[in-house]
N, C-alpha and C positions, 0 to 999 in steps of 0.2 A: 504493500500500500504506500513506499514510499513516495513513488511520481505521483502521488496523489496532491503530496502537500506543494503548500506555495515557494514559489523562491525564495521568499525572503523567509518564511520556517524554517528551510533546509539551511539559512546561513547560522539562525540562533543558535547557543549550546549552552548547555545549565550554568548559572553565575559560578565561578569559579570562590569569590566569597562565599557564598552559600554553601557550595559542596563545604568549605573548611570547616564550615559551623557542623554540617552537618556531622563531621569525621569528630569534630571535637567532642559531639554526644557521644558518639561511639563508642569510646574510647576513653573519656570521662576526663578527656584534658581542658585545662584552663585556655576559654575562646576570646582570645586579646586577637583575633581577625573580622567579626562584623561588627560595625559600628550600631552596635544597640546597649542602650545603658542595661545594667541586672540587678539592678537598684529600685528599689519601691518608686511608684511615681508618688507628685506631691498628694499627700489622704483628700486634701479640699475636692483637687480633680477629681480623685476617684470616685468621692462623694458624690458628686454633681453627677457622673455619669452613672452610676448606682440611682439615682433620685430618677433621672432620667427615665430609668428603664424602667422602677417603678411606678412613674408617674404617665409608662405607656406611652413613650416618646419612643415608641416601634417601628414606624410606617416610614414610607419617605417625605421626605422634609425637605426643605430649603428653611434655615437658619439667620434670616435677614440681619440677626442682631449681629453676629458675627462680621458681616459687610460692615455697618456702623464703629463695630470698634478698633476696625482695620484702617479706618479713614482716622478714626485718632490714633492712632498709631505710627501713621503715615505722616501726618499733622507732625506729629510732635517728635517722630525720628529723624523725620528728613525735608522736612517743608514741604511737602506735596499737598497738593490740593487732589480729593480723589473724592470722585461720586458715589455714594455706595451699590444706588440703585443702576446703575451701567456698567462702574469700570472694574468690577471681580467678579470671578468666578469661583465658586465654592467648590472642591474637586475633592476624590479620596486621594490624598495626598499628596506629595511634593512629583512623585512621579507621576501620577495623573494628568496634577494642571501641565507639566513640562510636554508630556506627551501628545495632551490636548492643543498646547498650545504650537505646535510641529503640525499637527493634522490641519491647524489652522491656517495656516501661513507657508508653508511647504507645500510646491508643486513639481514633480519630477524632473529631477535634473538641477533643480534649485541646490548651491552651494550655501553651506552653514560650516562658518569657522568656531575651531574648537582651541583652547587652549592643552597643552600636552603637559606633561600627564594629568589624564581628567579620568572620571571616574564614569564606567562602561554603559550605563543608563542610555546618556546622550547621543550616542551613534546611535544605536540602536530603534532608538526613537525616530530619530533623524531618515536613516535607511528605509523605516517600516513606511515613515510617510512620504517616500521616495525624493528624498534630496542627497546628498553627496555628503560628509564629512569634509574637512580638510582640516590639518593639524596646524598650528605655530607653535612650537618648541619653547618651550618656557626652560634659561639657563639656567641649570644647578650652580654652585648649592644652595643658591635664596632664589633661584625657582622667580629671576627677573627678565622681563616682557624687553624683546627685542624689537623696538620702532618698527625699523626696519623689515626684519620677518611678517610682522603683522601686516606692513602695505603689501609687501609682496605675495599674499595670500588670498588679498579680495582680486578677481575678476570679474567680469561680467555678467556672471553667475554666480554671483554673490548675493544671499538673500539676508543671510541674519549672520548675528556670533553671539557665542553662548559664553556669560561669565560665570564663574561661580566662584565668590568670594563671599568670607573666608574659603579657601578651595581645602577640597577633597582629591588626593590625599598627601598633599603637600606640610597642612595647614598655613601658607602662606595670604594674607590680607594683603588686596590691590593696594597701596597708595593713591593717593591722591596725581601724582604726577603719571604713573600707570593708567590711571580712571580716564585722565583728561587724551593720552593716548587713545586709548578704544575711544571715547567717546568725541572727540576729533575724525577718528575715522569712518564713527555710523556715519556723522552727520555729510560726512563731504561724500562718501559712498554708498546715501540714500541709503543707510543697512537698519534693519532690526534687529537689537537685543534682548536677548533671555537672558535674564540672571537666575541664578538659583541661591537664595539668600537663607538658604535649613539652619545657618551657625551665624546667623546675623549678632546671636544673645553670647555664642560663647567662645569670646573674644578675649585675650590675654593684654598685658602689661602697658596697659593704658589706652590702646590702640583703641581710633573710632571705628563704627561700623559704617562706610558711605555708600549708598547705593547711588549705581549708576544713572539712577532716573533721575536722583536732582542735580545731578550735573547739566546748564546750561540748555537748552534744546534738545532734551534726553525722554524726559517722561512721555513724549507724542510719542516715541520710538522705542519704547522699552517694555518686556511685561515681566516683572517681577514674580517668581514663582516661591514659593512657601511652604510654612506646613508648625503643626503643635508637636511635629515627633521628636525632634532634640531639646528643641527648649523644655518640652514641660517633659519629657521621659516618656511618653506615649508614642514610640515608633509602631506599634499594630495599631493603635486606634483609625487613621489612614483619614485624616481631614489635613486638608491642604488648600492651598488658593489659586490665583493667578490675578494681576492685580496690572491692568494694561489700558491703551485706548480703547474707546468704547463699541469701535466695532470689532476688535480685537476677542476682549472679552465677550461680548456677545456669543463669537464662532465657538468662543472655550466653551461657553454653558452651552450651547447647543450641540458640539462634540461630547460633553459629559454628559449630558443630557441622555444623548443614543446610546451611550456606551455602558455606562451604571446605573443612571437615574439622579442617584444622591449619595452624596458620602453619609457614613452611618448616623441614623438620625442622634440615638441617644450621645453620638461622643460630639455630635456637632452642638447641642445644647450644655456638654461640658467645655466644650471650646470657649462658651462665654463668659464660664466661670476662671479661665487659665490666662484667657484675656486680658483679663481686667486682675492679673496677679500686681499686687504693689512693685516700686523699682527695689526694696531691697530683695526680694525673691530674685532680681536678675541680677544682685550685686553679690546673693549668696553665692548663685549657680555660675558665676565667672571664677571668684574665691576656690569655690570647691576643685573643678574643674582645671585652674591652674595649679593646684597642690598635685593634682593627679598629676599633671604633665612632667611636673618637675622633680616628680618622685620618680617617673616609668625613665625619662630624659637622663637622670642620673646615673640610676640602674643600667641604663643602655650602654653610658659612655665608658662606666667602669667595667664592662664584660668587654669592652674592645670594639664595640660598634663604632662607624663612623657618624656621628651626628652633626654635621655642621652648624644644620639651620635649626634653630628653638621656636618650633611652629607659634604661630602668634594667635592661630582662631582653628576653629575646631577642635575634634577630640582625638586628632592621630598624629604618630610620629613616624616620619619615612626616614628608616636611618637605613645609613651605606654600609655595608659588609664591607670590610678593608679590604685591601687590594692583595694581603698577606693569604686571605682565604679563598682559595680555589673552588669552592662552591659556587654553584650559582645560585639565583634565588629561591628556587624551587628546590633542586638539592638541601639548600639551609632549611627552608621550611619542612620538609619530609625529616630533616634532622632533630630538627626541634622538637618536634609533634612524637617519635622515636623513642627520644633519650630523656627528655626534661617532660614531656606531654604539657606542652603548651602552642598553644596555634596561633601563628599568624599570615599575614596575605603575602605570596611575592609580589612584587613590585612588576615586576613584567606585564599583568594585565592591564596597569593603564600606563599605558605607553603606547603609543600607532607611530610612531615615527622611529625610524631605525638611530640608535645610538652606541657608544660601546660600553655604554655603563644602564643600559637597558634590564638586566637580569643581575642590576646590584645592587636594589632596592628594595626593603622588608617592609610593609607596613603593620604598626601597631596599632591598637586601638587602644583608649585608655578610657574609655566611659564605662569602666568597673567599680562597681563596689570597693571600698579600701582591702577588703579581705583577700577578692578575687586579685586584685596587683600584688598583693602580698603574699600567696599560694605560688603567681607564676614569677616572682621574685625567688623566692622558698625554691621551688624547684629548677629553678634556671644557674642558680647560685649550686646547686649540687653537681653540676657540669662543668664548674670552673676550674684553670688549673692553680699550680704557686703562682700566679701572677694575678689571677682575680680576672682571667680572660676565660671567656667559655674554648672549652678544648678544641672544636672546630673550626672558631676562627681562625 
């Protein structure tokens, strides 16, 4: 029944992420490879969504309030003026609205620049709704934006570029002078941007969160895509946004529309409540979230890993296997998972463009519990040699 399926079936294959997690159940090793926290989400939220379901908020919904306190949100993060009633769309999650918003605005053959390494979502999405990929290489080891590269990647069939800042799985934050790059070049190259803003909230060492929309001539040309799964610790709950021009957003509800109906009603009436979380809730969840970093970041650099860059947003760290270690990345990770039973990602899935430091990158996750970094601390610490370097580096 193969030649059954469609072309673009035959190109998927199961997230290589996922398979890890799945190995890490198996096997009952500490999964410091998908980015999902395993930590209680906040009791308020659960509450609300528990209230929810008792109070028979079953059916499908659209959750208008949600649109309203996105527009203050938007107000007050970034100066945007946003309609509630036109310019979002309420989606099951961050990869919904993105995917939504590809079906939207991609016609085949249509080009969408990505930044490298980006995480696997976005081609995929991209292809399904028949457009092209095309990469710019972002230079290690601070993972910065080459002018140059960037123009030499729009052609004529250049419809959109996707940013995702803080990015996945770098954790590197655009600058400001970066921003005004891309967003220089939407505007002289008539292009549409995607951002994907999931770690807009958890941002380290003072650093602002800017999104590309209120830069200058931006927000006509931008759709901001979202979601309650990292900030509030709800990655299954599956409510997301897209947050664009208003015929933009229209196409997004009327693709989500045919597609699911609704994101789930009960978590969308907890959405209002996670909302509306006061700022010291997102001054905790930066606090916390940098002590993890800087605990796994340590641990890393004293087993021997190469860590140049000290990711600045998000909850992962892409460190370098030294140059001393003849493994590849996949090799290290089949090592790891082995001798220490701890899982994490090679680095070679997100990467599309050929380099020769391609297969020298581990990514980590650290949206653990303190227990869980401290279990695959604990056992990764039992692999070291007299030097305090794990033995197969």
């Amino acid at each position: 029944m193969e030649e059954k399926l469609s072309s673009i079936a035959k190109t998927l294959k199961p997230s290589p992420i996922q398979q890890l997690s799945f190995l890490a159940e198996r096997c009952n090793a500490v999964n410091l490879a998908e980015g999902f926290p395993d930590f209680p989400a906040p009791p308020l939220i659960k509450a609300a969504a528990v209230s929810a379901i008792t109070s028979d908020f079953n059916q499908y919904r659209h959750v208008q309030g949600i649109c309203d306190l996105l527009v203050d949100k938007m107000k007050q993060m970034h100066g945007l003026d946003v309609d509630p009633l036109t310019d979002i769309a309420i989606c099951c999650g961050q990869t919904e609205a993105f995917a939504a918003t590809m079906f939207a605005i991609i016609n085949p053959g249509d080009e969408v620049i990505l930044f490298d390494p980006s995480f696997e979502t976005y081609a995929t999405c991209i292809s399904m709704a028949g457009g092209v990929p095309v990469y710019v290489a972002l230079d290690p080891p601070y993972w910065t934006l080459d002018k140059v590269k960037l123009l030499d990647a729009f052609t004529a069939k250049t419809k959109a570029l996707v940013l995702n800042s803080p990015h996945n799985p770098t954790g590197k934050v655009f600058n400001m002078g970066e921003l005004e790059i891309i967003a220089e070049c939407c505007r002289t190259k008539d292009c549409i941007a995607i951002t994907d803003e999931v770690y807009e909230h958890i941002i380290y060492d003072n650093e602002p969160h800017i999104s590309l929309a209120s830069l200058p001539g931006m927000q006509n040309r931008t759709v901001i895509t979202s979601s309650l799964s990292k900030t509030y610790s709800v990655t299954g709950w599956r409510v997301g946004w897209a947050i664009g021009p208003s015929c933009i957003a229209s196409a997004i509800r009327n693709i989500h529309t045919k597609v699911t109906d609704s994101a789930p009603a009960p978590f969308q009436e907890a959405a209002l409540t996670a909302l509306r979380s006061p700022p010291e809730y997102y001054r905790s969840l930066r606090m916390e979230y940098e002590s993890k970093r800087d605990f796994v970041f340590k641990l890393l650099c004293r087993m021997g890993f190469q860590v140049e860059f000290k990711p600045l947003g998000s909850f992962f760290i892409f460190a370098t296997i030294p140059e001393t270690c003849k493994l590849t990345d996949v090799e290290f990770v089949e090592q790891l998972i082995k001798e220490a039973g701890v899982v994490a990602v090679p680095g070679c899935g997100f990467f599309h463009t050929k380099h020769d430091y391609d297969n020298r990158y581990i990514r980590f996750a650290f949206c653990k519990d303190d227990a869980t970094l401290t279990s695959a601390a604990l056992k990764m610490r039992q692999l070291v040699d007299a030097s305090g370097r794990l033995r197969f580096l």
